[in-house]
N, C-alpha and C positions, 0 to 999 in steps of 0.2 A: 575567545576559545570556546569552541562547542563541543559537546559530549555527544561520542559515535551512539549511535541507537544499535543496541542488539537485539532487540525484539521488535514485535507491534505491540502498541502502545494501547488498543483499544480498548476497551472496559464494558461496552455492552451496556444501555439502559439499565439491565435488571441489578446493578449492582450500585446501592445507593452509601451504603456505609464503608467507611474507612475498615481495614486493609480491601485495596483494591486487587482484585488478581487480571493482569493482561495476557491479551493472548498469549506473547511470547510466540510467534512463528516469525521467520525472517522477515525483515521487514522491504518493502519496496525502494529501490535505491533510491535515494535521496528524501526518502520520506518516511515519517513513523510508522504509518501502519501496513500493515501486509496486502498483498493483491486483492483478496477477498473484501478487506474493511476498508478498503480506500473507498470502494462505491458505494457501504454504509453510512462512512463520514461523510460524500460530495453528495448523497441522493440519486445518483444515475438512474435516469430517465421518469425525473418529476421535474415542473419547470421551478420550484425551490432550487434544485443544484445549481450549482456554479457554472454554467457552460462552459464557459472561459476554461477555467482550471479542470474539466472533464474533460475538454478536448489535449489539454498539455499533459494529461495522466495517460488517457487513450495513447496518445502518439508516445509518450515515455516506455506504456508495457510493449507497442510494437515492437521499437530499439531492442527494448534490453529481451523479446521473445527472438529478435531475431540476430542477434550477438552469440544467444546459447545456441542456436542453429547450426552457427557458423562452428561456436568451439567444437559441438559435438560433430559435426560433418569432420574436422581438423582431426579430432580422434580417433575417427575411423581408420 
């Protein structure tokens, strides 16, 4: 059994001591952190990051950018 994520999870370097506070912004589907901190956590564009899992995050926000395209054209 997993627990739904309602926020992103991320904590930011500057925060070293217990209670931690997270962002708390929607988080990216299928993953804890929110659009903005996914490519703090992967490093996008240092050769550190993960290419692999950049390019599967890359092609993920296309999807789901162009999902909301489509509902919103649908509501029009």
């Amino acid at each position: 059994m997993t627990a739904e994520v309602v926020g992103c999870q991320y904590i930011g370097p500057e925060q070293k001591e217990y209670p931690y506070t997270m962002c708390g912004c929607k988080p990216f589907p299928g993953r804890v952190y929110c659009e903005d901190h996914i490519w703090t956590v992967y490093k996008k564009g240092t050769s550190s990051g993960n290419k692999r899992k950049i390019k599967e995050i890359e092609k993920e926000l296309a999807e789901v950018k162009r999902m909301q395209e489509i509902a919103e054209y649908e509501n029009e």
